[in-house]
C-alpha positions as CSV (number, residue, x, y, z in Angstrom):
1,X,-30.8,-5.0,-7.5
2,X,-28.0,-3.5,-5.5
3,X,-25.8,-0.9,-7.8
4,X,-22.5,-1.6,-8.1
5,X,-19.7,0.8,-6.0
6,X,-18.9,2.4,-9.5
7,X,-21.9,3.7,-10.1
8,X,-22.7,4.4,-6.2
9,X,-19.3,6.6,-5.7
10,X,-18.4,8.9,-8.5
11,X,-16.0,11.9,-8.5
12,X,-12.6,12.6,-7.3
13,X,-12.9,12.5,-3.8
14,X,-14.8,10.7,-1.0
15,X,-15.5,11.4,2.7
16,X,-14.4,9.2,6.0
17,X,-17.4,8.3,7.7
18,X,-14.8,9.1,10.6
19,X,-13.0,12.5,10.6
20,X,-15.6,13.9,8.1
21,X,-13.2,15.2,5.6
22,X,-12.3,14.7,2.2
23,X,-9.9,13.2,0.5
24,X,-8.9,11.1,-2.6
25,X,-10.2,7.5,-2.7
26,X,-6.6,6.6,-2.8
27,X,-6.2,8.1,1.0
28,X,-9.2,6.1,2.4
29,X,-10.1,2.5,2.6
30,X,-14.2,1.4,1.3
31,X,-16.3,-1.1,3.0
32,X,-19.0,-3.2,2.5
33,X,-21.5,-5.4,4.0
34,X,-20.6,-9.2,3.0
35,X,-24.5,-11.7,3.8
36,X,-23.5,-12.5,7.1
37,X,-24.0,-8.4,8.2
38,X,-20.5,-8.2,8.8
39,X,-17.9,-4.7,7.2
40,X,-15.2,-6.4,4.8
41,X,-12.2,-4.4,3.5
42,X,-12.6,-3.9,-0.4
43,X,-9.3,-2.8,-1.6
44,X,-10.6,-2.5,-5.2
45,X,-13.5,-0.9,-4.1
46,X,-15.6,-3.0,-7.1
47,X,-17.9,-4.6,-4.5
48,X,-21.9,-4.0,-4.9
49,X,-23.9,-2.3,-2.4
50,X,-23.6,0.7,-0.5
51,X,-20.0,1.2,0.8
52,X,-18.2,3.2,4.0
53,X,-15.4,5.1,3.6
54,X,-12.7,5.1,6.1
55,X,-9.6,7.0,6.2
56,X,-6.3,4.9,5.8
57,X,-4.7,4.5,8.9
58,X,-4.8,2.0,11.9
59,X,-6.4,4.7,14.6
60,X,-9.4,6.0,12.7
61,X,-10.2,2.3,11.8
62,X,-10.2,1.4,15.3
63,X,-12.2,4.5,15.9
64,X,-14.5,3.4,13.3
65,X,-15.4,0.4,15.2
66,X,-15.6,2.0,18.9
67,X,-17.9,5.2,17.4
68,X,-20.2,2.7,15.5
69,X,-19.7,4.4,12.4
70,X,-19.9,1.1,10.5
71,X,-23.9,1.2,11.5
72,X,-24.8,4.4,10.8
73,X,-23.0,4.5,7.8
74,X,-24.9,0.8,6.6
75,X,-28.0,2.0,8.6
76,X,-28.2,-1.4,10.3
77,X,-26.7,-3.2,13.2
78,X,-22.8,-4.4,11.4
79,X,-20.7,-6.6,13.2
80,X,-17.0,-6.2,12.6
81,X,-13.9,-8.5,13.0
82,X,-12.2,-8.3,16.3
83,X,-8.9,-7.9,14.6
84,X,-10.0,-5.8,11.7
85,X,-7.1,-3.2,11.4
86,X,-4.5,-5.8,12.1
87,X,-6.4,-8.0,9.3
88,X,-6.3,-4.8,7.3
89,X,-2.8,-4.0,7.5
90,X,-2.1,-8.2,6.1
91,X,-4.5,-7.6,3.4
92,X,-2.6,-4.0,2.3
93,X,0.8,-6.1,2.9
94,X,-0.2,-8.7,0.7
95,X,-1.7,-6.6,-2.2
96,X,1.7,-4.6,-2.0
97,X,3.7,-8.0,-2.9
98,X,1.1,-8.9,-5.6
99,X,1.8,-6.1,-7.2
100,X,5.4,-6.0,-6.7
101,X,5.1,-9.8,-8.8
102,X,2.8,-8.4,-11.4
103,X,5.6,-5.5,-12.3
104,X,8.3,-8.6,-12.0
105,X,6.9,-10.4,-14.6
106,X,6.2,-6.9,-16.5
107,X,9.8,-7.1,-16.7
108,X,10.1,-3.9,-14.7
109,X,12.3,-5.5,-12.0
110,X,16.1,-5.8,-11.7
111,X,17.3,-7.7,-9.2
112,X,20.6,-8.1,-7.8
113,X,23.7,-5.5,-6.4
114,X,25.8,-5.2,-9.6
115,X,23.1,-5.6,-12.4
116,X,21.4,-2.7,-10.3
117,X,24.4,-0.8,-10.4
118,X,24.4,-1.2,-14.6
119,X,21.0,-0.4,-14.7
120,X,21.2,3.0,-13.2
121,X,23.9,4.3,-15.0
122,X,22.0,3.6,-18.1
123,X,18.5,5.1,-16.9
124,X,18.5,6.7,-12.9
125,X,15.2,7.2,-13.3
126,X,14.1,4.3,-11.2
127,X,13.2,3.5,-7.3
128,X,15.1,1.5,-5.1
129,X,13.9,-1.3,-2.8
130,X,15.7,-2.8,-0.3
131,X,15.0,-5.7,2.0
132,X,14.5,-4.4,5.8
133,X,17.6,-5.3,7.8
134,X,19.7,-5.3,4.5
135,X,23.1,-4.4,4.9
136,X,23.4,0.3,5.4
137,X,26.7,-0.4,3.6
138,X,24.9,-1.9,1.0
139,X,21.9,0.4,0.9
140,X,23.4,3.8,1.2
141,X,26.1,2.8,-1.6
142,X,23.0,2.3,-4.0
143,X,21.2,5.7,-2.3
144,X,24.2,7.4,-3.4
145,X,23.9,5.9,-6.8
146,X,20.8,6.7,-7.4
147,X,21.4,10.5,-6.2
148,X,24.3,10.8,-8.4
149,X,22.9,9.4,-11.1
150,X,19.4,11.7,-11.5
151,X,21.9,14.8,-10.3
152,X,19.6,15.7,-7.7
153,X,19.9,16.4,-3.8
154,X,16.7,14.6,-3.7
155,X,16.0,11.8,-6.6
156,X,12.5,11.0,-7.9
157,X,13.0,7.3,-7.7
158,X,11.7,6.2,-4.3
159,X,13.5,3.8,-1.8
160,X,11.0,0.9,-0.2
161,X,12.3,-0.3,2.8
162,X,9.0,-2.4,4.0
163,X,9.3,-5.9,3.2
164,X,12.1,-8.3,4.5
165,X,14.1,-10.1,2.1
166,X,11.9,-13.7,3.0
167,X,8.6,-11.7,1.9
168,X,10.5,-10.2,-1.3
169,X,11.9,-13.6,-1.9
170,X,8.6,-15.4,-2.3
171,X,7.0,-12.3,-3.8
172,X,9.3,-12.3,-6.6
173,X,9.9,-15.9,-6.8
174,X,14.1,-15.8,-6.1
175,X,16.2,-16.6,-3.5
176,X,17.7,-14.0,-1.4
177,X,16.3,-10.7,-2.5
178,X,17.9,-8.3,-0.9
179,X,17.9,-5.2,-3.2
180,X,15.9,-4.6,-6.4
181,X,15.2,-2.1,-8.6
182,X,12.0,-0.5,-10.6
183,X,11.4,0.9,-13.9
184,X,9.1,3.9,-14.3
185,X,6.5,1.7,-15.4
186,X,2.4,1.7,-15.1
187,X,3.4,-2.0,-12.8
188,X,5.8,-0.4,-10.8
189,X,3.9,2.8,-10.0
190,X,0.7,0.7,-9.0
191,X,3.0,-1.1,-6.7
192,X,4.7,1.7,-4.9
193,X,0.9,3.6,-4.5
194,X,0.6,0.5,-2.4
195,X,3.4,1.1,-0.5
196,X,2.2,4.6,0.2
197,X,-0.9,3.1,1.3
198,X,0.5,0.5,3.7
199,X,2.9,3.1,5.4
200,X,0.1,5.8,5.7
201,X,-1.9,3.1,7.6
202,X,1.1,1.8,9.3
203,X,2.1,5.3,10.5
204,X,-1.6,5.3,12.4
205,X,-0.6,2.6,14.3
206,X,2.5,4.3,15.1
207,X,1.0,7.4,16.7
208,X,-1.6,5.2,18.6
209,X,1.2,2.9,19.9
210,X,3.0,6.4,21.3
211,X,0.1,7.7,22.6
């Protein structure tokens, strides 16, 4: 009977199969072995069997593949996507929205310029998202905000510029989301971890595409 990855992979850190060092589970990606002998992404990490662990980021995924980590690490011949770190960085995308519409309906959202303006002189201690290719105008107004607000040259409320306003649209189930902002709750801090995540592997891609 195969054990399951939670009782496999205890402890606070775990090692890329890759680079060889270790780091939280947070800052690598786990993969399994699905029936057809082929490494599937698991996000959650909740999958039975033995798992890989690969550093988040689009290069040492790639690398992964090339260096046939994927079969030592299974000890058997693993087949692998062509596309796996671009299907990667979809799957990270889309568990970022999720959870951007699970702290929406947590009631941890506001939406919209002026009722985001109200909202931080009441509590600054929130994160800012705006669309991508929102107005600067719009977005440095509500920076400054948010800076004046917590009294600090640098706030602890985050700014997410990622997602375009279509993607936030549908996400949060409005029309024309262009700037939005998050309470410190348990929602809203899942959903900016995934953030982190998605830039961290975006930023691989970034340093392979100037190599």
């Amino acid at each position: 009977m195969a054990k399951s990855a939670g009782k496999e992979e205890r402890g606070s850190e775990r090692q890329c199969a890759v680079t060889r060092l270790r780091l939280p589970p947070g800052a690598l990606l786990r993969f399994a072995l699905d029936p057809e002998g082929y490494a599937v992404p698991d996000l959650k990490a909740k999958l039975p069997g033995r798992g890989v662990w690969v550093s988040c980021n689009h290069e040492i995924v790639g690398k992964a593949i090339t260096s046939h980590v994927f079969d030592r690490g299974f000890r058997q011949s693993v087949k692998t996507a062509d596309n796996l770190p671009e299907q990667l960085e979809a799957l990270l995308e889309r568990d970022a929205l999720q959870r951007l519409s699970l702290a929406n309906k947590a009631s941890e959202l506001i939406l919209g310029f002026d009722k985001i303006e109200k909202a931080l002189r009441r509590n600054g201690e929130m994160s800012l998202i705006h669309a991508s290719g929102a107005s600067l105008d719009g977005c440095r107004k509500l920076d400054r905000f948010l800076k004046r607000e917590q009294n600090r040259p640098e706030p602890t409320g985050l700014v997410v510029n990622v997602f375009n306003a279509d993607q936030l649209s549908l996400a949060l189930g409005r029309p024309n989301v262009v700037h939005a902002a998050l309470r410190n709750g348990a929602p809203s801090q899942k959903f900016l971890l995934a953030v982190e995540r998605l830039q961290q592997f975006r930023a691989g891609s970034a340093v392979d595409a100037a190599a």
